[in-house]
N, C-alpha and C positions, 0 to 999 in steps of 0.2 A: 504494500500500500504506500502511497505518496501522500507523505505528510501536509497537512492545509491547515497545521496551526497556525498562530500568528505570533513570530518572534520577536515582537516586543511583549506582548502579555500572555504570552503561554496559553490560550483559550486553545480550548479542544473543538474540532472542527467536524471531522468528519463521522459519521454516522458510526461506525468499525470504533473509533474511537471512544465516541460518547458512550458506543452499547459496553466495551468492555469496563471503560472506565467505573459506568453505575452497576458492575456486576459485581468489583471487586470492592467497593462503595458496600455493598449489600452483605458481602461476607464479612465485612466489617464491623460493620453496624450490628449485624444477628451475635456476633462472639459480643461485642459489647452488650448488649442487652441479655444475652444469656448469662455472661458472668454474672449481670446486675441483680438476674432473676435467683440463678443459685445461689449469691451472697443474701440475699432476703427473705424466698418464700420458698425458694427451692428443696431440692433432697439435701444438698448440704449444705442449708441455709446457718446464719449465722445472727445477722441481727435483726431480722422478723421485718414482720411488717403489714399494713392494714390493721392493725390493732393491736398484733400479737406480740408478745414482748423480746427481748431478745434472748439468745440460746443460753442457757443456765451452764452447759458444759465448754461455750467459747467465753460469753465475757458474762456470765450470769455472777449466778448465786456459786458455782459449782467450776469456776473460771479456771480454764488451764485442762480440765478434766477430759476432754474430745482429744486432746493430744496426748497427754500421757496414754490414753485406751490404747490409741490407733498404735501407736507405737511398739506397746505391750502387746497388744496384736499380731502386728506385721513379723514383729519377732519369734512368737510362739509359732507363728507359720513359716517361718525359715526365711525373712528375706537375708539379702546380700548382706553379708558380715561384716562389710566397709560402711554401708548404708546402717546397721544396726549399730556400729559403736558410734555412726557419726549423730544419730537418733537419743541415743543414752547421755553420750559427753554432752549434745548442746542443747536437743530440744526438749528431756527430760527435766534436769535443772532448770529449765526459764521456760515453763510451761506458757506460765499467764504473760511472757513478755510476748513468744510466740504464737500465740491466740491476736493478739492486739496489734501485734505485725502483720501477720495473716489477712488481717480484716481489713488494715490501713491499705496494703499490697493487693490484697484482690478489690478494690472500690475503686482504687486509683489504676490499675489495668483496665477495667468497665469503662471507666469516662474518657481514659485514653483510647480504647479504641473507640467508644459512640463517638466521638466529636474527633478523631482523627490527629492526636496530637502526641508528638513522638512516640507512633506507634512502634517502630522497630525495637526503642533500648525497653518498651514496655512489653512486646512479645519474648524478646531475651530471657527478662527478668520470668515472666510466664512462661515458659520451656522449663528452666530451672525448675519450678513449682511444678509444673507437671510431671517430671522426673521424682520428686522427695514424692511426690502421691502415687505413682506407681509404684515406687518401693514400699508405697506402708499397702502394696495388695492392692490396689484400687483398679480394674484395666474394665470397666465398664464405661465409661464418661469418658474419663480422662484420653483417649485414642482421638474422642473427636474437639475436642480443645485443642489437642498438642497438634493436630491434622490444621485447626484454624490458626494455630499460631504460627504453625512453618509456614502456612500459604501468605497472613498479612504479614510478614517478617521477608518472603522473597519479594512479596509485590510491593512493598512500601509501599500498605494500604493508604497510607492517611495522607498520601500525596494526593487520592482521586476523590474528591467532595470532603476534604478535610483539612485539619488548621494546618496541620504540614503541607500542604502544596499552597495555600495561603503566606504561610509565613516563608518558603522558602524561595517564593516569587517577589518577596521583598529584600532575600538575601543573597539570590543567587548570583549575584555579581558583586558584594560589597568585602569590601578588604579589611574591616574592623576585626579584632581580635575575637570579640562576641560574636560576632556574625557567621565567621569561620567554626567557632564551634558550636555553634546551632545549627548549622549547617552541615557539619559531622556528626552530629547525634540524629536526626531528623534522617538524613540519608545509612547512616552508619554499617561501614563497607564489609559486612560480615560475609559476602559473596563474592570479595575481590579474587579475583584468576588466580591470584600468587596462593591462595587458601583453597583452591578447590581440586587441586591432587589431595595434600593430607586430608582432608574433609571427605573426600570419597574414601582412601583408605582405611581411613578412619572410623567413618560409618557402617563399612563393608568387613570391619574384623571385630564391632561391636555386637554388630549381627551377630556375625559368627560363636562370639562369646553365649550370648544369651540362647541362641537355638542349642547349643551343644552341650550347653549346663542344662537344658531341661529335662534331662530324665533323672536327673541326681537331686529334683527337686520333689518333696514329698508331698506338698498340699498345692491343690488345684488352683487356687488364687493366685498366688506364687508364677506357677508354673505358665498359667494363663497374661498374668505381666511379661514373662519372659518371650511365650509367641508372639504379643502384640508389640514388642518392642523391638522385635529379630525384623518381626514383618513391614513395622515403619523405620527399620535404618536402612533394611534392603531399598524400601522405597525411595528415601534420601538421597543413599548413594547411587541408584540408578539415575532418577532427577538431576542431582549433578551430574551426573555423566554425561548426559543427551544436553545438557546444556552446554559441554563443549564441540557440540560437532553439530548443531543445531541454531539458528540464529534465531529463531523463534521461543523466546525462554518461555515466554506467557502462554504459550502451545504445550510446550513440556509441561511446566506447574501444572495447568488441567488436566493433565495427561496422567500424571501421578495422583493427583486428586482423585480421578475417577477408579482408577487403581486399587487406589485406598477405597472408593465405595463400595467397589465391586467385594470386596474381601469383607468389608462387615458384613454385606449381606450374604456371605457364605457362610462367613463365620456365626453367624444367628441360625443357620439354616442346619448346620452340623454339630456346632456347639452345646448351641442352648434346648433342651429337650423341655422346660417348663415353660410356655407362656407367660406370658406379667404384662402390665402396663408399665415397665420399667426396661422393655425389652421389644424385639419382633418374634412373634408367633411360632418361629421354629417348626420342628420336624416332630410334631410330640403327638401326633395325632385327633382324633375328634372326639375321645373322651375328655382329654385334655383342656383342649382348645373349649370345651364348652364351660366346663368349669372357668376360662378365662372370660367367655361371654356372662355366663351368669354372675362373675363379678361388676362388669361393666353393666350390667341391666341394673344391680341392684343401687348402683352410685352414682347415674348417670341422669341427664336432668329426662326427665318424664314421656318428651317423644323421642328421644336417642335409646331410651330404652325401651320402650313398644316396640320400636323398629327393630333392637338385639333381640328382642324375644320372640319376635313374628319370622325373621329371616334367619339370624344366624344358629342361636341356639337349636331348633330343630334338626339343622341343615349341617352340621359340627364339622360330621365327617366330610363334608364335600368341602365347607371353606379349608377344612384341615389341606385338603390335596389342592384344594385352588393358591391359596397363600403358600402352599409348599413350593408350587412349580414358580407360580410368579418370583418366589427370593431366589432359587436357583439360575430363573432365565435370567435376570437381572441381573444377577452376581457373576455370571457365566459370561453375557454380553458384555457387560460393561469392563472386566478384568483381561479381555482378549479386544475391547474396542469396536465390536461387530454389533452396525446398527447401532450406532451408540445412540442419537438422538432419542431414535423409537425408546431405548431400552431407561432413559433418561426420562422420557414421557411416563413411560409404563410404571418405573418406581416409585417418581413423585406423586402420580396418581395413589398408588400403593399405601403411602408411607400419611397422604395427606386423610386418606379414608381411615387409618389406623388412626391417625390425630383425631376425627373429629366423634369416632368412636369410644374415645377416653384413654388410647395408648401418649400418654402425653410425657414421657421420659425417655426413651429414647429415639423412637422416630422423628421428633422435632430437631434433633441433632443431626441423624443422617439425613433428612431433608435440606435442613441449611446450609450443608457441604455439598446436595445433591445440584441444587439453582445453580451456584455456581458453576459447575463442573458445564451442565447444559447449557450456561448464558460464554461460557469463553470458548465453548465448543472443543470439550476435552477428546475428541477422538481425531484429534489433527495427527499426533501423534502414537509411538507404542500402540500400533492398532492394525486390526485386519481391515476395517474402513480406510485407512491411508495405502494398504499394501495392494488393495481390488482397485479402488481410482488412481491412486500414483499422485500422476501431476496436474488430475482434472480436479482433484477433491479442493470444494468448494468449501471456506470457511464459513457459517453461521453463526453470529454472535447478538448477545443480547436476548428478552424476555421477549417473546412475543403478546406483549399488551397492550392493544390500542388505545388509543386516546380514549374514546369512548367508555374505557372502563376504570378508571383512572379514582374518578369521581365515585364511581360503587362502588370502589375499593376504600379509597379512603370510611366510606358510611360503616358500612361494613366491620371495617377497624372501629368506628368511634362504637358502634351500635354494641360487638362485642365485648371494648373497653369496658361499658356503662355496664353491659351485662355480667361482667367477670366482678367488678368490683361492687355491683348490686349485693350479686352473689355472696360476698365473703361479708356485707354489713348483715345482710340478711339470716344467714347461716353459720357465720365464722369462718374461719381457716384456722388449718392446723399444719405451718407451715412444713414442708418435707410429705405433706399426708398424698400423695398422689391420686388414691385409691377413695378416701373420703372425702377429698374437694374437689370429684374430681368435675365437676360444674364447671368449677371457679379455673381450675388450670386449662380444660378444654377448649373457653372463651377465652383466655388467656392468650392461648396460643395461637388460635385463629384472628386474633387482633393484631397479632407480632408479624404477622407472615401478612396478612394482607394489607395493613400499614406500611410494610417494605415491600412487598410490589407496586403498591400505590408508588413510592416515592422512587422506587426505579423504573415506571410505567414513564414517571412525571420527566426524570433527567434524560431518561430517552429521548423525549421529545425535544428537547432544550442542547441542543449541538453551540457553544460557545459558552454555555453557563460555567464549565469547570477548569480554572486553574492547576493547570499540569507542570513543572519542571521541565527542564531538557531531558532529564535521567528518564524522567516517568512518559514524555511522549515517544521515548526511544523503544520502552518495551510495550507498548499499545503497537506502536507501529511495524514492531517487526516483524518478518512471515518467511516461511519456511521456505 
């Protein structure tokens, strides 16, 4: 593509640019409002909220007590023996300093990414934290955090609709002392070429560590951090790879993104044999599966559940094998790149019906990794679609939302806002309670998502509204 910014104000011009620009915009905004959500109302909420008071075992009555557990925990399950003295020496002793660290660090990662403001040294800092959670056992969540934080960490998300390409379009020529190092933090060169041999090596013999120690591992949490961690360094260092023989990086990033999707939803489909609303539906069959619908009937607002108890519950055994085939095709397609759109269509379809049925923990996570992957059109690369077309394969990028819906979309968000937070005055919240609010989280979640398609329905249409950098219209514009 030939660039049609304008080189004095860095305005984004071209359609290609605008659409990826409000896609990476979008994955942005979703990690910052998810953290916001898990720091307040979520499963690992901390200081509450709509009413609720704050966590009695982070900064309560009981302060310091969620870390010392986790710890005592991770340990009695065997994690890594560097990781458990490093647990003991620093974070046992200074329990409650670490709770109130915790709390300050995940609020201030949340606003940095919503508002787009030295997102890269705030993804760093967030990697770190994602790594001490895997070690205390955690590999449920925490894959698709650490999956958000690599992606706005290579994209230096908070260049596209955010205070970094604002502020960096007032620095990016200025020779002040200040200026240069706001400009080094804001950009912060953790992908320079001279770093991306050890960094592949690196990555590729970490891998190797974690897959090869897992049979020496005794308990299934454990062992389950160590797959998911083998599986996203392999990923890393393949990503860097293809980024030195490829001039399209923002191709590859989606590329490995979808990668990564394809593998959760394998890994749900093989893994997981219980159903939950904390999960996808897995391979567990229609005895199972209905025990999972008769949960959702009985906690779900009043026509969501007629409709679970008219269609799905009878019907167990068949959703069992239709949700079966659907995660496999999906997981299958999308990890080989075959038909990627379609197979992009078909999950988010999936994963959004699972949403609005009460599955509101983790399908809202593989969803928000999913938009993206479909809006930068992750099958450019690493894929059987590149290898059938070659050099006809057409890139699509961007949301397909007309203007026309824009305006529903927004309503839509407000109507569900009013009705989530109706909900929680009305009935209370019991923050972390998935299962018993799950009204309140449902609308919740349908506010989040159609709120951010509104607003990247809205920037789509708007070709000049975003201040970009040089660095940042470099990787919009490149193509393979």
């Amino acid at each position: 593509m030939v660039s049609e910014t304008d080189p004095r104000t860095g305005l984004l011009r071209t359609p290609d640019q605008v659409a990826k620009a409000a896609s990476i915009a979008f994955a942005r905004i979703f990690l910052g409002v998810m953290w916001m959500f898990e720091l307040t109302v979520g499963h690992n909420w901390k200081i509450g909220g709509f009413g609720s008071d704050v966590h009695p075992g982070w900064i309560g009555a009981n302060r310091g007590h969620i870390v010392r557990e986790d710890v005592a925990e991770a340990i009695a399950d065997g994690t890594y023996a560097w990781f458990a003295t490093l647990y003991e020496a620093v974070l046992v002793p200074n329990a409650v300093a670490a709770s109130w660290i915790t709390i300050v660090a995940q609020f201030a990662i949340a606003l940095a990414f919503i508002f787009g403001v030295l997102v890269r040294p705030a993804a760093v800092g967030a990697i770190i934290m994602d790594i001490s959670i895997f070690m205390l056992g955690n590999s449920r969540i925490p894959p698709f955090f650490l999956a958000l934080h690599l992606f706005v960490l290579a994209t230096g998300a908070g260049r596209y609709y955010g205070m970094d390409g604002w502020l960096l379009s007032k620095v990016e020529h200025a020779k002040s002392g200040g200026a240069k190092a706001l400009r080094w933090l804001i950009e912060l060169p953790t992908f320079d070429v001279r770093f991306r041999g050890p960094a592949i090596a690196g990555s590729a013999l970490l891998a190797l560590f974690f897959f090869l120690g897992m049979p020496n591992i005794e308990t299934t949490r454990i062992r389950n951090d160590a797959l998911m961690l083998a599986a996203m360094l392999i990923l890393v260092a393949l990503g860097l790879y293809m980024s030195t023989i490829v001039s399209d990086k923002l191709g590859v990033i989606a590329a490995t993104l979808r990668i990564f999707v394809g593998f959760m939803f394998l890994h749900e489909i093989w893994t997981r044999i219980v159903p939950g609303v904390n999960g996808l539906p897995g391979w567990a069959g229609g005895e199972a599966l209905e025990t999972f619908f008769v949960e959702l009937a009985d906690n779900h607002w009043g026509l969501f559940a007629t409709i679970i108890e008219t269609m799905f519950i009878p019907a167990a055994g068949f959703w069992a094998l239709v949700f079966g085939i659907v995660q496999i095709a999906v997981g299958v397609m999308l990890i080989l790149g075959f038909r990627t759109r379609l197979a992009c269509w078909v999950g988010a379809g999936f994963l959004a019906a699972l949403i609005i049925l009460g599955a509101t923990r983790y399908p809202p996570f593989l969803l928000g990794i999913l938009i993206p992957v479909m809006a930068l059109d992750g099958g450019r690369y690493i894929s059987v679609d590149r290898i059938r077309l070659g050099d006809t394969y057409q890139g699509r990028f961007g949301l397909p939302i007309p203007q026309q819906l824009v305006i529903p979309l927004v309503i839509l968000a407000a109507v569900n806002a009013v009705a989530a937070i109706g909900t929680v005055f009305a009935t209370g919240l019991e923050p972390g309670a998935y299962v018993e609010s799950m009204p309140a989280m449902t609308t919740a979640m349908v506010a989040i998502f159609s709120g951010l398609f509104a607003a990247v329905g809205f920037l789509q249409l708007k070709p000049g509204a975003a201040i970009a950098p040089d660095d940042a219209r470099q990787l919009l514009d490149s193509s393979g």
